[in-house]
N, C-alpha and C positions, 0 to 999 in steps of 0.2 A: 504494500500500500504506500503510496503516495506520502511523504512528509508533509506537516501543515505550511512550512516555509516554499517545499516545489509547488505546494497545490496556489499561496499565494503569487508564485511567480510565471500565471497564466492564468489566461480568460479566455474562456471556449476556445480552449485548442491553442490558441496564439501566446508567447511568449511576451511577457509585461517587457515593456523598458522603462529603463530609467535613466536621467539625466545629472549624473555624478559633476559637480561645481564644486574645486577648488584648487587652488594655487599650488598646495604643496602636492607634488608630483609622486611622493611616497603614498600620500593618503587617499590620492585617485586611483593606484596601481591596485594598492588593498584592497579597497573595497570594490572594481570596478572584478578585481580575481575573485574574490570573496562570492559577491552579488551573480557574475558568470555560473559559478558552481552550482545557486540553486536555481539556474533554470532561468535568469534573468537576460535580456539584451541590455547593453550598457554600451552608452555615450558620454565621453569624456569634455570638460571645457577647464580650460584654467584658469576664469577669470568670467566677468559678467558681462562683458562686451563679447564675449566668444559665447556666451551659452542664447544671448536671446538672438545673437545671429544664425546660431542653429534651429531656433525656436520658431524664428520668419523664415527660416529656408523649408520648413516641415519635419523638422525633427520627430513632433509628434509623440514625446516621452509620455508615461502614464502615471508621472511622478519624478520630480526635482528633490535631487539633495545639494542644499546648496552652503556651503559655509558663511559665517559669518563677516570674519576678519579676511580681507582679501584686499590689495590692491588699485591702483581707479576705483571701479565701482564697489564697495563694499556691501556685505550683503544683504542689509536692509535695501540701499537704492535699486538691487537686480531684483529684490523680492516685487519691488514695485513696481518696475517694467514687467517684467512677469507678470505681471498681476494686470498690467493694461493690456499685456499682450493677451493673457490667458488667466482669466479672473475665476476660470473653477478648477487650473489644472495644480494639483496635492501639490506641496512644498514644505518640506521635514528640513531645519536648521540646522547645521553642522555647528556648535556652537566650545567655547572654553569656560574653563572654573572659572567664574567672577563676573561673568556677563549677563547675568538675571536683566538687567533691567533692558539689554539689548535684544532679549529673550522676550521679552513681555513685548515690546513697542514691535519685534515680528511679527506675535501674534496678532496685533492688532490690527498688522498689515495685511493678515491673510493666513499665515504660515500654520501648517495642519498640525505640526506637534515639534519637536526638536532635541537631539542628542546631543550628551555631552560629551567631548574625546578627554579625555581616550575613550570608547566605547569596546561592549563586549562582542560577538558575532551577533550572538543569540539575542542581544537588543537590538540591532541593528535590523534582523531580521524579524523579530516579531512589530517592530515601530512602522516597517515599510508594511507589512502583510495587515498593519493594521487601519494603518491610511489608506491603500487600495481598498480596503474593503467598506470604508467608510464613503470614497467615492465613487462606488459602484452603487450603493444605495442610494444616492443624489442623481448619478445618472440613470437609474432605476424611476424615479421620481419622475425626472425631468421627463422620461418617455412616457410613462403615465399620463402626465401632464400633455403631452404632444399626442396622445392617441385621438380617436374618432377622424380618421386623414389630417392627423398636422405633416405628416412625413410627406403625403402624397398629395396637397393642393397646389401646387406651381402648376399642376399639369389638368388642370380645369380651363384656360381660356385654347380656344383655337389653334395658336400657333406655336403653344403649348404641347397641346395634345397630337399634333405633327412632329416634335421633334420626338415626341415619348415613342410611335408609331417609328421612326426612321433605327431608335434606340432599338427598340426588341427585335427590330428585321436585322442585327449586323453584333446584337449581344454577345451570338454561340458562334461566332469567328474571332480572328486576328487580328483584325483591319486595326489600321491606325485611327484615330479619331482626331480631328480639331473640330475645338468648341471655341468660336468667335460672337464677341458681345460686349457691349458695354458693362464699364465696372459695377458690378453689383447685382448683375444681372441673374445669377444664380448659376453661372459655370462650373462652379466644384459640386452643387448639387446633381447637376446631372451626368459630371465622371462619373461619382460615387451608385446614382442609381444605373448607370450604364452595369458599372462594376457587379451593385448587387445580382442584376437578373441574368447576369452571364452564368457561365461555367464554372467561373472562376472566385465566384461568392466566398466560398470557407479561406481563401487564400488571401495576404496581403493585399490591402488597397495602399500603398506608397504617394504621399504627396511631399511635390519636392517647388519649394518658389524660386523661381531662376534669378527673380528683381529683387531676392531680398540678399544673397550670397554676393560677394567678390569674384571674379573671374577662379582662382587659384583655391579657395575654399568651397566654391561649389562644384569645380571637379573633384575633389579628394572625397565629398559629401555621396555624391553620385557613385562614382566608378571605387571609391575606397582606395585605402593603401597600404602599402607594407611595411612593417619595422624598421625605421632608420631614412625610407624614402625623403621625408626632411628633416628640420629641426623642431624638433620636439612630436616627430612620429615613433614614439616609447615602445606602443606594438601594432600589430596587423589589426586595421578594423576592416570590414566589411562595408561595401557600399549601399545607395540606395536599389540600386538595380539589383544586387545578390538577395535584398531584404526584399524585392517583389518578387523575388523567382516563382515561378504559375499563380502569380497574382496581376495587377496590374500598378503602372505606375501613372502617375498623374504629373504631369511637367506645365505647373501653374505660369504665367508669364513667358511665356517661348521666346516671344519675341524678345528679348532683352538678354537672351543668351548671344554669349559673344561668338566672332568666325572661328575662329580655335577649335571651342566649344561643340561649335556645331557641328562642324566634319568627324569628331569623333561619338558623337550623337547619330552623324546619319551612318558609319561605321556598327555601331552596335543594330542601328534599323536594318541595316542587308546582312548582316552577319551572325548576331544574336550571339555575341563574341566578343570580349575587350580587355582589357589588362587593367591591374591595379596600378595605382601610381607606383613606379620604385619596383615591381615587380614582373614577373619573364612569364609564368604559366598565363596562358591562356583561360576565361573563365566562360563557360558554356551557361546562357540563362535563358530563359522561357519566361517572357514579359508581355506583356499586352499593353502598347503602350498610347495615353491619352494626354494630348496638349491643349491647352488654353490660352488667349491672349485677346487685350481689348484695343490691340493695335490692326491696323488692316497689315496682315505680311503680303499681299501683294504690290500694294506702293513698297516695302522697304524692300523686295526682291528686284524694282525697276531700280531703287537709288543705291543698290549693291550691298545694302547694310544684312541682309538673310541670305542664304545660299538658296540659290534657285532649286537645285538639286532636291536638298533639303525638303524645301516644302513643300516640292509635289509629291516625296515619302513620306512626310506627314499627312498631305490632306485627301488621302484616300477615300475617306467618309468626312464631309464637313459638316458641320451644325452649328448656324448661325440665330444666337438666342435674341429674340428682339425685346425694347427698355419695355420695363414697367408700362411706361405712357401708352404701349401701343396691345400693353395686356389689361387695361382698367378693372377686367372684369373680375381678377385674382383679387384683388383688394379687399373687398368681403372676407375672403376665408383668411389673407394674410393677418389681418387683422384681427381676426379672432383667433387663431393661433399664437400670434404673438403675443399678446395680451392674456392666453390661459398659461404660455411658459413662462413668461415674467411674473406675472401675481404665481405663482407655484415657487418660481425660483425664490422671488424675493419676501416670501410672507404677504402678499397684497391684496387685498380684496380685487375680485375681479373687475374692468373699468369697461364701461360702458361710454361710447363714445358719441356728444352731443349732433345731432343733425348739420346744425352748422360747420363744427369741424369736417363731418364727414363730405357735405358739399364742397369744402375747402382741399379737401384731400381727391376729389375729382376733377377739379380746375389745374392741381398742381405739375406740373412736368416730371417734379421728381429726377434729378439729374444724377443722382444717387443709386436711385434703383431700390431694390430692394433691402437692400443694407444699407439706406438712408430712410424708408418707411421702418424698418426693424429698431432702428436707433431712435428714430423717435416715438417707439411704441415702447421701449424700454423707460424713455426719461417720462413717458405722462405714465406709467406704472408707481415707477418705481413716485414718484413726487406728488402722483394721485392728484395728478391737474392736469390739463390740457390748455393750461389758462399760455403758457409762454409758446406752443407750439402755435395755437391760433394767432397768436400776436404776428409771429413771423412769417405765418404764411400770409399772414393781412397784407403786410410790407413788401414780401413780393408780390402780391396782386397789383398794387399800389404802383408796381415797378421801381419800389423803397429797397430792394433786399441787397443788404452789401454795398451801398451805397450811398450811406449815412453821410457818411463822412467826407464825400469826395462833394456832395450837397453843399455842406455846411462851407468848403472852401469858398463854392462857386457863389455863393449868398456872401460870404465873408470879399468876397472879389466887388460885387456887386454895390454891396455897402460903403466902401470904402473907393470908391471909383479910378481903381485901379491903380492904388499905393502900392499892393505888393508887385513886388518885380519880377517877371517873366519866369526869371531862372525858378525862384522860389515856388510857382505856383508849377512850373514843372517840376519839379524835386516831390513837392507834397501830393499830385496829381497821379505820378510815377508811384510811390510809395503805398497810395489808398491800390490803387492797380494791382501791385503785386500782392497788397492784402488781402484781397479777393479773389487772385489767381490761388494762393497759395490756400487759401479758407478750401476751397472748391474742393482743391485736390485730394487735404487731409479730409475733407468730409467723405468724398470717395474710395479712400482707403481707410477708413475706419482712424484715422490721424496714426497706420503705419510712415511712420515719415520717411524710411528706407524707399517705399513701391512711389510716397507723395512727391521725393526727389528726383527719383526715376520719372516720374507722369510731366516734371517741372522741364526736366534736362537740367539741372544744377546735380553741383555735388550734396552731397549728404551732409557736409561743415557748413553748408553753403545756405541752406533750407534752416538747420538750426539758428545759426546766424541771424536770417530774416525773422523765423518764428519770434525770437528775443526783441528784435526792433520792430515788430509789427504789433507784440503786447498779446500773442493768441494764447489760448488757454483751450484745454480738451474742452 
C-alpha cells in the first residue's frame, strides 16, 4: 500500500509539483532530492525574480515553498506577487528561529502554513500533504460553485458553438491547432476543452507563455537541460515538452517567440525529436501541440519577424475566436457564473445585478473581453456594489473614459488663453496619452506587466518606469 506522503504527492494519476524558492543552493538540492523521492515533480528558482518568471511562463506548481530571507526580493515581497499573480495557489514559508513576526505579516499575506529550518523530512512532508489537501477542498468548492454549465457557457452564442463543432471534428487526431483572438477572449479555454475531449484527457495538459520568458530561459523551460549545461545548471531537469509527453502542450503567445526559437520549435513539429540544452541523446516525445496568439502572424510573416515555414506547420486547423462584443448573447450566463464563483470564493452573498447596469453592460464594447467582464464581476462581489462600475461605464458612454485628465488641460489651455507654452502642453498631452495607452494594456492583461510591455513594445524597466510616473495602481 501506498504511503500517506506518495499518496499526497499525486492527484488522479498525475504527479503534484512543486515550486522549491531559495537562495541557498544546498537547501534546494535537499529538499528538491528529498520531495523527488516521494513521488513529487520539482522546480527549482533561486530567488523571487526567477520563481514568478516561471510562474508567467506556466510553471503551473501545485504548491510554492518559498523562503523567507533571500536577496532582491525577499520573501514577503514574492509572496505578494505570487499572490497577484496567483491569489489561490498554496505557499508554505521557509522560515528561521526569530522570525515570528515575519511569520505572522506572511500569513496575513496569504501564506498557507510555514516551516522552521532546520526542519525534519517527516515535517516537511506531512506540512506539504497537508496544504495540498486543504487546497483541493477549495478547489472542490470552487467546482461546486461553477456547476449547472459554468464550465460549458462560452459555447452558447453562435460562433461559439462553430468553433466547439470544428473542436470535436479534429479532437481524436494530431493536427496542430492555432487559436487566434483578441486578448481575453477565452483562448486557453478552448486549448484546454480541445484537450479535454480528445484522446489525450488523463494525460498532461502543459501551458507554457512564450511573452512572459526571456529568449534563453524559455528554451531551457521548454526543451530542459542537463547538468552543468550553464551556470548554475546543478542537475538535469526535464522540459516542458518531456512533461507533455501523450498529452498536449499549449504555446500561449507564439507570436512573440523569437527566430532562434522558432526553427527549433518547427524542428520538434516534423520530427517529434530535440535535444536538451548541454546534452547529445536524442529525446523521442508524443505531443499534441496547440498555439495561441492575439497578434495576426500573417502581417509578421510578410514583415519577416515569424518564419513562414513555421506557421503554415502551425496552422493546420485555425480557430479564430471572435470579442465578446460580437458574442453579447454569452453575457447572461457569464455573468451569473461569475458572480456564483466569487460570492462562493469570497464568502459573499450572491449579487444580483440592477437593470440599469445591465443595459450599460450591453452598450459597452468591452475591449477586455472576457477577462475585463470577469474583473469587474469580481470587484462588484467582492465590494457588494456596483455603484463604481456604473460610474465608469457612464464616462465612457459620455466618451469621458481615460480622459479626464487630458480635458482638464484643454479647459486649463482655454482658461488661461494660451499662457502655457506649446512645449509644455505637448509634454502633458504626451504623458495623459501614454497613460491611457499603458491603462488599456494592463487592463488587458490582467496588469501582467511582462505580456503589458510586450503589447506596448517597451522594455519591461521601461513600463515600470512609466507605471511610477503615471501614478497607476492595480
Amino acid at each position: 500500500m501506498a504511503s500517506r506522503a506518495s499518496q499526497g504527492a499525486r492527484r488522479g494519476g498525475a504527479a503534484r509539483r512543486v515550486l522549491v524558492v531559495d537562495d541557498a543552493e544546498g537547501v534546494r538540492t535537499f529538499v528538491a532530492n528529498l520531495l523527488e523521492l516521494e513521488g513529487y515533480e520539482i522546480d527549482t528558482a533561486e530567488d523571487g525574480r526567477r520563481a514568478l518568471a516561471l510562474l508567467e511562463g506556466g510553471a503551473a506548481p501545485d504548491l510554492v515553498l518559498l523562503d523567507v530571507m533571500m536577496p532582491g526580493w525577499d520573501g514577503l515581497e514574492t509572496l505578494g506577487r505570487i499572490r497577484d499573480f496567483d491569489p489561490q495557489l498554496p505557499v508554505v514559508m521557509l522560515s528561521v528561529v526569530g522570525k515570528a513576526l515575519t511569520i505572522v505579516k506572511a500569513m496575513q499575506l496569504g501564506a498557507v502554513d510555514y516551516l522552521t529550518k532546520p526542519f525534519e523530512d517527516e515535517e516537511l512532508s506531512a506540512t506539504l500533504r497537508q496544504a495540498l489537501e486543504h487546497a483541493d477542498l477549495r478547489r472542490e468548492r470552487d467546482r461546486l460553485a461553477d456547476e449547472s454549465g459554468g464550465a460549458g457557457i462560452i459555447w452558447t452564442s453562435g460562433p461559439m458553438q462553430r468553433v466547439r463543432a470544428l473542436l470535436e471534428q479534429v479532437a481524436d487526431t494530431d493536427v496542430t491547432v492555432l487559436i487566434q483572438g483578441e486578448s481575453g477572449t477565452g483562448k486557453e479555454v478552448v486549448a484546454r476543452t480541445l484537450h479535454d475531449i480528445s484522446t489525450r484527457t488523463e494525460q498532461a495538459f502543459v501551458k507554457v507563455n512564450c511573452a512572459a520568458l526571456p529568449e534563453e530561459l524559455l528554451e531551457s523551460e521548454l526543451f530542459g537541460y542537463e547538468r552543468g549545461a550553464f551556470t548554475g545548471a546543478h542537475q538535469r531537469k526535464r522540459g516542458k515538452f518531456e512533461h507533455a509527453h501523450r498529452g498536449t502542450i499549449f504555446l500561449d503567445e507564439i507570436g512573440e517567440m523569437s527566430p532562434p526559437l522558432q526553427a527549433k520549435l518547427l524542428q520538434v513539429l516534423q520530427d517529434s525529436r530535440f535535444h536538451r540544452l548541454g546534452g547529445n541523446d536524442e529525446i523521442a516525445v508524443d505531443v499534441r501541440v496547440v498555439c495561441a496568439t492575439n497578434r495576426c502572424l500573417d502581417d509578421m510573416v510578410r514583415e519577416g519577424t515569424f518564419r513562414e515555414d513555421l506557421f503554415f506547420r502551425l496552422n493546420v486547423v485555425s480557430v479564430t475566436l471572435a470579442p465578446l462584443r460580437e458574442r453579447r448573447e454569452e453575457l447572461p450566463h457569464l455573468i451569473e457564473t461569475f458572480t456564483r464563483r466569487f460570492a462562493a470564493r469570497y464568502d459573499r452573498p450572491r449579487t444580483v445585478l440592477s437593470e440599469r447596469l445591465l443595459r450599460a453592460f450591453a452598450l459597452y464594447p468591452f475591449p477586455g473581453n472576457i477577462r475585463e467582464l470577469e474583473n469587474m464581476m469580481k470587484r462588484i462581489v467582492v465590494l457588494e456594489s456596483e455603484e463604481g462600475i456604473r460610474e465608469e461605464l457612464s464616462q465612457y458612454q459620455q466618451g469621458q473614459r481615460g480622459s479626464s485628465r487630458l480635458r482638464q488641460l484643454i479647459d486649463e489651455i482655454e482658461a488661461t488663453a494660451g499662457e502655457i507654452p506649446l512645449r509644455e502642453v505637448g509634454r502633458r498631452a504626451s504623458l495623459e496619452a501614454e497613460r491611457e495607452a499603458i491603462c488599456r494594456a494592463l487592463g488587458f492583461t490582467n496588469w501582467n506587466r511582462k505580456q503589458a510591455a510586450k503589447l506596448l513594445s517597451v522594455s519591461y524597466k521601461t513600463l515600470l518606469q512609466k507605471i511610477r510616473d503615471c501614478e497607476l495602481q492595480p
